[in-house]
C-alpha positions as CSV (number, residue, x, y, z in Angstrom):
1,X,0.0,0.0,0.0
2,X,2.8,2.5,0.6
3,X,4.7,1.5,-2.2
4,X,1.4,2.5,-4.1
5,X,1.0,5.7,-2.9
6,X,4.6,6.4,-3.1
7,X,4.5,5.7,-7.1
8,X,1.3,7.6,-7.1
9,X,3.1,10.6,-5.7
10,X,6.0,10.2,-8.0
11,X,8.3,9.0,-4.9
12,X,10.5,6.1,-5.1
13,X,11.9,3.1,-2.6
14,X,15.5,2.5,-2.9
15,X,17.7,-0.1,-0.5
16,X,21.2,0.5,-0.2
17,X,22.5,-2.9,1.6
18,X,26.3,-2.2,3.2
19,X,28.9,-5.1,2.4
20,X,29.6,-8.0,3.5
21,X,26.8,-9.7,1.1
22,X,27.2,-13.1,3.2
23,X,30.0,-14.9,3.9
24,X,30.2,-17.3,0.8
25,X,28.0,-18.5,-2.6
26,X,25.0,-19.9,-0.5
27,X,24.5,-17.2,2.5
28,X,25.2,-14.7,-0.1
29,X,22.2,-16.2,-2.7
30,X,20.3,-16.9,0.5
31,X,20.2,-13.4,1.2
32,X,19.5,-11.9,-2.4
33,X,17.0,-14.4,-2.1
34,X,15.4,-13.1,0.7
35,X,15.6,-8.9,0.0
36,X,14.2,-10.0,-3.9
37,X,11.0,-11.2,-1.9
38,X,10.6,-7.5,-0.8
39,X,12.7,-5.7,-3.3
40,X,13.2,-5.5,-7.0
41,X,16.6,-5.7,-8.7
42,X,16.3,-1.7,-9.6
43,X,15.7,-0.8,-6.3
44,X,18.8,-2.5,-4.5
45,X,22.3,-0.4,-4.1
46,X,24.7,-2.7,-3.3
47,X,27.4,-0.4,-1.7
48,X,30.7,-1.0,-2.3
49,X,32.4,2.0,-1.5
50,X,35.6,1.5,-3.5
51,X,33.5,2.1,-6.3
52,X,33.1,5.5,-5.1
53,X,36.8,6.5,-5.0
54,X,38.4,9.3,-7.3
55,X,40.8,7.1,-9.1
56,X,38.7,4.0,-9.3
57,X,35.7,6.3,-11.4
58,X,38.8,7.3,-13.3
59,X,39.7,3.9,-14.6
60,X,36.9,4.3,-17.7
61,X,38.2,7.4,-18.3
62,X,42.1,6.6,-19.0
63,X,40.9,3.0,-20.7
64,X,38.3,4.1,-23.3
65,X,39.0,8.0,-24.2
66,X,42.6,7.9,-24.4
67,X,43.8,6.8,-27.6
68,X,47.5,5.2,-26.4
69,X,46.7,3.2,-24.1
70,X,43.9,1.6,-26.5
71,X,46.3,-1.2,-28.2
72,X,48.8,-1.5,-25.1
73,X,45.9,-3.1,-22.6
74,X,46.3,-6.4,-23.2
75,X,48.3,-9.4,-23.0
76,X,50.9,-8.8,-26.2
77,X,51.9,-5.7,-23.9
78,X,51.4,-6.4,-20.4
79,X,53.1,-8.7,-18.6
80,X,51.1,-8.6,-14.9
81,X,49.0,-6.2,-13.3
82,X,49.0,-6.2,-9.0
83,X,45.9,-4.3,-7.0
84,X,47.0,-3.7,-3.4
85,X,45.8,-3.1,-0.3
86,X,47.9,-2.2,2.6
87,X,47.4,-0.9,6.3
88,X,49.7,-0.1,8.4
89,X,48.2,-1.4,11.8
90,X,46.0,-4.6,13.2
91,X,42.7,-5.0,13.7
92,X,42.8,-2.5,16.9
93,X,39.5,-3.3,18.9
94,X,37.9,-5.2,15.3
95,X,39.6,-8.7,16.4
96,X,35.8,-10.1,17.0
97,X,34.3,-8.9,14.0
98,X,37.7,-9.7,11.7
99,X,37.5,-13.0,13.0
100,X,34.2,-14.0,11.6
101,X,35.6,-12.9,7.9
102,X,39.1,-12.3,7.5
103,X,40.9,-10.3,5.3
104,X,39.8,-12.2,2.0
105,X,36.2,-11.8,2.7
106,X,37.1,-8.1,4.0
107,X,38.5,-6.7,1.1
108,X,39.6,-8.9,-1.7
109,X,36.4,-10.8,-2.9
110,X,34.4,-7.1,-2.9
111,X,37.0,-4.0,-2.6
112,X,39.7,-5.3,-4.6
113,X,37.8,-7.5,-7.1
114,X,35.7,-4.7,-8.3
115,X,39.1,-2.8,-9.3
116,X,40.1,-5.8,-11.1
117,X,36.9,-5.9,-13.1
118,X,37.5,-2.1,-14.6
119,X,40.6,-2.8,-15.3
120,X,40.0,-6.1,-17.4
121,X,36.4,-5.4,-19.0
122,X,35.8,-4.4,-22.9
123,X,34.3,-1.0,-23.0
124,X,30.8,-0.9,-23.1
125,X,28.5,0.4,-25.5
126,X,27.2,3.6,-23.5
127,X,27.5,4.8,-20.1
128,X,24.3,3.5,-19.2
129,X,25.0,1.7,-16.0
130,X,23.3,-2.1,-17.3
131,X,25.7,-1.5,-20.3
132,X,29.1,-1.0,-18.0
133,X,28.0,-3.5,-15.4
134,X,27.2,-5.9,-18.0
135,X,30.7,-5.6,-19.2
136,X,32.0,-6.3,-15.7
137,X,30.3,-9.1,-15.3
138,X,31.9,-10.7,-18.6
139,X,34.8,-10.5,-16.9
140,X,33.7,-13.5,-14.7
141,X,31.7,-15.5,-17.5
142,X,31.8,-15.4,-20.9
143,X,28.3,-16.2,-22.8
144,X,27.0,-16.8,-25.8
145,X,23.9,-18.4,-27.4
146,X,24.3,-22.2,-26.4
147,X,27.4,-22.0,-23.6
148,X,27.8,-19.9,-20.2
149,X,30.9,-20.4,-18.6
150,X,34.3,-18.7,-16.3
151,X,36.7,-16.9,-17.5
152,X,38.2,-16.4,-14.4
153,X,39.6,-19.9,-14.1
154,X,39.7,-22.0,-10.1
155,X,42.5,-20.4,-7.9
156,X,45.3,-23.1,-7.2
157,X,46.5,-23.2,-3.9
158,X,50.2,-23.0,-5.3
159,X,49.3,-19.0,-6.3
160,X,47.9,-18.4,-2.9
161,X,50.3,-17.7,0.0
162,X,48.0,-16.9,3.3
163,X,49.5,-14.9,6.7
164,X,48.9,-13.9,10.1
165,X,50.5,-11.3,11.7
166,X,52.3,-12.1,14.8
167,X,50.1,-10.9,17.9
168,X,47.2,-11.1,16.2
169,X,45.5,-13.8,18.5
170,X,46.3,-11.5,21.9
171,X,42.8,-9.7,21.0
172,X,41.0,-11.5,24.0
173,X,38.2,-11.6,21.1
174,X,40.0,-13.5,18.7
175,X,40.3,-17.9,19.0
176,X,43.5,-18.7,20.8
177,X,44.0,-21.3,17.5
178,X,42.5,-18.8,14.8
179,X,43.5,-19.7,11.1
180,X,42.0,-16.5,9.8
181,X,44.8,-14.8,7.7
182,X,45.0,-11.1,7.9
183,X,47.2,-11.1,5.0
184,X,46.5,-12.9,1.4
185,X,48.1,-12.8,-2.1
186,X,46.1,-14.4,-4.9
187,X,46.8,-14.7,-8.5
188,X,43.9,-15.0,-10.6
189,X,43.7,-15.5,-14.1
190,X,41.5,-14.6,-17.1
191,X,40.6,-17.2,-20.0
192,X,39.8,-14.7,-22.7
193,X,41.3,-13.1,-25.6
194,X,42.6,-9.7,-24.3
195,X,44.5,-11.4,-20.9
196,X,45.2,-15.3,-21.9
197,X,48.5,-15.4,-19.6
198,X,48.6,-12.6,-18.1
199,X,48.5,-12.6,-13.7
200,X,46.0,-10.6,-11.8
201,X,47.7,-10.2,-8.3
202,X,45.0,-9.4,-5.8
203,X,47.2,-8.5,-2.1
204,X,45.7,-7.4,0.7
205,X,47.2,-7.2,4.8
206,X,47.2,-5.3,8.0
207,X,50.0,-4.8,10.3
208,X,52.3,-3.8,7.1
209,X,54.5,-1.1,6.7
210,X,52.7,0.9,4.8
211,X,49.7,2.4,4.5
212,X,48.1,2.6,0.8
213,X,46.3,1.3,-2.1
214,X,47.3,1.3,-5.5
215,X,46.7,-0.3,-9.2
216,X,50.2,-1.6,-10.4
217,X,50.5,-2.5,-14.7
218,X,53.7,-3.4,-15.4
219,X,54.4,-4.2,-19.4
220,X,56.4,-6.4,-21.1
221,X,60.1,-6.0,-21.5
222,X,61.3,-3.4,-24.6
223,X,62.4,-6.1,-27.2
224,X,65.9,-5.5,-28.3
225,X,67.2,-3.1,-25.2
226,X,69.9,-1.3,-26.9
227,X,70.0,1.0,-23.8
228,X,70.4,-2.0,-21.3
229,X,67.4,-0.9,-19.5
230,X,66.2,-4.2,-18.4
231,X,68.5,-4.0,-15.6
232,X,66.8,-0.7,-14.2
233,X,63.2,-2.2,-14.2
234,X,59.9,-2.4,-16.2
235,X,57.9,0.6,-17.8
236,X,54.6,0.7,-15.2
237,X,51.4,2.1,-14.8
238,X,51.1,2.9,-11.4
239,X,47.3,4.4,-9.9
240,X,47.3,5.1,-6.4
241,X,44.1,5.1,-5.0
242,X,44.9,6.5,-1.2
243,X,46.0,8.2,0.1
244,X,47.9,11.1,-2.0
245,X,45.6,10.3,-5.1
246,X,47.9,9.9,-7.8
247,X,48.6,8.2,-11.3
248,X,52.4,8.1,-12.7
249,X,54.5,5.9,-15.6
250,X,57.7,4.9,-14.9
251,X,59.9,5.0,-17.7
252,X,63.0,4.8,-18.9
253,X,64.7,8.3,-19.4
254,X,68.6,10.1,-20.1
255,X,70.4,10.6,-16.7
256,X,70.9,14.3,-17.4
257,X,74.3,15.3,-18.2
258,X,77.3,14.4,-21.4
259,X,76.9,10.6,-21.0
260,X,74.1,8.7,-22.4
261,X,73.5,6.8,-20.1
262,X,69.6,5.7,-18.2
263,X,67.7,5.9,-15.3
264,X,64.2,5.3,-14.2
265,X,62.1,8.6,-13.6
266,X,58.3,9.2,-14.2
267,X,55.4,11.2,-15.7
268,X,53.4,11.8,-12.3
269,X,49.7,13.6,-12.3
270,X,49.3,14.2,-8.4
271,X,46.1,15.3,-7.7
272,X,47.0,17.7,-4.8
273,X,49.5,19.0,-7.0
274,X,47.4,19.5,-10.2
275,X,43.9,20.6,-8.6
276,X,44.5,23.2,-6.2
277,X,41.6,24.0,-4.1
278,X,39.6,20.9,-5.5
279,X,37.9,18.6,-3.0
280,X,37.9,14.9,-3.9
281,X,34.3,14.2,-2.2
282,X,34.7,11.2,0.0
283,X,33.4,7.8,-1.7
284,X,30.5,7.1,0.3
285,X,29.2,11.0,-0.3
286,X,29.4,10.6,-3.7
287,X,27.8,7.1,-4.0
288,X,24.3,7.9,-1.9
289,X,24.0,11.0,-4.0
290,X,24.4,8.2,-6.9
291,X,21.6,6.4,-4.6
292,X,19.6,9.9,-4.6
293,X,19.9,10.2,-8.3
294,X,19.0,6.8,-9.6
295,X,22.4,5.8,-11.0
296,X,23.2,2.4,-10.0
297,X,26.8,2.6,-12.4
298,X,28.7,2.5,-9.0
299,X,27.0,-0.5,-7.2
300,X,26.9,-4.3,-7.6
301,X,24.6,-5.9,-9.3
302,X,23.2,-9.5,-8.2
303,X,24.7,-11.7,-10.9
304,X,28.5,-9.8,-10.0
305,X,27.8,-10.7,-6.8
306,X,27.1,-14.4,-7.4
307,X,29.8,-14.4,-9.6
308,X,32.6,-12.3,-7.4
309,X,31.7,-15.2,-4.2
310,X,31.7,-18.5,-7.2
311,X,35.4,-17.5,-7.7
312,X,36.6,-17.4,-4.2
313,X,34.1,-19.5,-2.4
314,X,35.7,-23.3,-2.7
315,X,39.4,-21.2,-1.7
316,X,37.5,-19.5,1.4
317,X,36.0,-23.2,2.3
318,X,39.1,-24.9,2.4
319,X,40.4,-22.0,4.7
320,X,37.6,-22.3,7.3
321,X,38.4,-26.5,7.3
322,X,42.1,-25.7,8.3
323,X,43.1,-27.0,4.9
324,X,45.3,-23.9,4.1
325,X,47.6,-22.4,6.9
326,X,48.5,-19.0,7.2
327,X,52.3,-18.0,7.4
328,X,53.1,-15.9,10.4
329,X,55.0,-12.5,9.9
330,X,55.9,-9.3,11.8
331,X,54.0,-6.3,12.3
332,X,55.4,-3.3,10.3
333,X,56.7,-6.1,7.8
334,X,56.2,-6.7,4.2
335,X,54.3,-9.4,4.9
336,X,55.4,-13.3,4.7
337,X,58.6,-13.3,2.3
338,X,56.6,-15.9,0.5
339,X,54.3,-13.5,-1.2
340,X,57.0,-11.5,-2.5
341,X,58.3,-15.2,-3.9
342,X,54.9,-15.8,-5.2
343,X,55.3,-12.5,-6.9
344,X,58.4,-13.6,-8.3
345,X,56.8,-16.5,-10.1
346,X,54.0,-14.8,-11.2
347,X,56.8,-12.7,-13.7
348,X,56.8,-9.5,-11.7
349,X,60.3,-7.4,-12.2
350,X,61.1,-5.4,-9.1
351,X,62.1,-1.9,-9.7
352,X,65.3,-1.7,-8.1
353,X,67.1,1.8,-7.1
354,X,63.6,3.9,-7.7
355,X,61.0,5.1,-5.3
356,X,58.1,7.3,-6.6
357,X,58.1,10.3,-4.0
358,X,54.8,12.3,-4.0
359,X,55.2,15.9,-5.3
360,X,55.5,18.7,-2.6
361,X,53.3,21.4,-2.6
């Protein structure tokens, strides 16, 4: 009756549900399940509030209306692209809640999965927001008339290297024997034409020593190296989400002076730098003015949700069994040395000699 006289009035009912959507394929379901018996698709915002940061809108942007990086995104260019999460201290009063979830559930399956879909889906034909989430959602299956079935192909346990950082279990609210990690990396990879081959490392910890988020393409080596750059590192696409929004290449350039000789440097757009005076609204402001407006472009739809927990539920099972252990490591660490090994495999070329400092103002 009130959803009557709301349409009669021209008003409108809109749900925005706050993450964690469940804990794996069937709580998750259970609960879409449930809110469709009171709610239609249209009217549900999923809020992932990722979606809502400055860079992470950006990523359509720099894919679709810039014209070089058109033929370089894909897999005869790139070589692996990493999305990280980092934070620099524990779970600080959270131990109960983390507990229940862990840092997979937290922020890889949602936070860090969305990034990944930006960065690997075609372009859509509009900006209407079915048209780019449809595209997202190829990401994870690829469809045709008789056949629907993954692209992102099962994770192996061998690309998966679990931690725990050491002290975690003193929170009185976390299990004296807990085997929830509070540090995962995770290659996935994509069975389609534009990334055949090419590692998607999703990394996520607390207790690190460092505090950030960033997007990480690095390409191929430059056939024939005349210059002997190989030995200075990779060309990369760096966007860094937070904090210090940013975007920079490294690149190969002349060390300035009589000898021609190289050295790693960069082309660096810092926003605080570039846009004096702008404020970057904060991503949950923006997206329930999305909410306000209608625009569902920014929020997850159901079949990206069943999708996003298909890929990392049977990993996330054999994690709550005890089958898969999580290494210990130190707070203020990198993590267990066995990601950056994992890294290693995956084809990653550490930069060595180079650290991107953010402009001063």
């Amino acid at each position: 009756m009130i959803k009557l006289l709301l349409a009669h009035l021209g008003g409108w009912t809109r749900i925005v549900v706050e993450k964690p959507f469940g804990k794996d394929l069937d709580s998750a379901e259970k609960l879409s399940n449930q809110i469709g018996e009171l709610f239609e698709e249209p009217q549900l915002y999923r809020i992932d509030h990722y979606l809502g940061k400055e860079l992470v809108q950006n990523l359509l942007v720099l894919r679709f209306a810039n014209r070089f990086f058109l033929p370089l995104w894909n897999r005869d260019n790139i070589d692996n692209v990493q999305i990280v999460f980092r934070e620099d201290f524990g779970t600080e009063g959270r131990g109960g809640y983390f507990d229940e979830y862990g840092i997979i559930r937290d922020i890889i399956q949602n936070h860090l999965l969305q990034v990944l879909c930006l960065v690997a889906m075609e372009k859509p034909v509009s900006l209407d927001s079915e048209h780019i989430r449809d595209e997202k959602v190829k990401v994870y299956f690829f469809f045709n008339a008789e056949l629907e079935s993954i692209s992102v192909e099962p994770i192996k346990d061998e690309e998966v290297v679990l931690g725990q950082y050491h002290g975690y279990r003193d929170d009185s609210k976390v299990p004296d024997h807990s085997n929830t990690p509070t540090f995962a990396s995770i290659i996935l990879r994509i069975h389609n034409e534009r990334w055949e081959g090419v590692p998607f490392i999703l990394k996520a910890g607390k207790a690190l020593s460092s505090k950030k988020a960033d997007i990480r393409v690095q390409f191929k080596d430059v056939p024939g190296d005349i210059f002997n750059c190989e030995k200075q590192g990779r060309n990369e696409f760096v966007m860094r989400l937070q904090p210090s929004e940013a975007m920079y290449m490294k690149l190969a350039v002349k060390q300035p002076g009589l000898e021609m000789s190289t050295v790693q440097s960069e082309l660096d757009l810092s926003y605080k730098q570039r846009y004096h005076g702008v404020t970057i609204p904060d991503a949950y402001e923006r997206l329930l003015l999305d909410t306000i407006h209608g625009d569902q472009q920014h929020f997850v739809r159901r079949d990206e949700l069943k999708a996003a927990w298909d890929i990392f539920t049977p990993l996330l099972h054999r994690i709550d069994k005890g089958e898969l252990k999580p290494i210990s490591y130190q707070q203020g660490s990198r993590g267990p040395a066995e990601a950056d090994e994992l890294l290693l495999r995956a084809g990653y070329v550490r930069t060595h000699g180079y650290r991107w400092i953010p402009p001063a103002l």
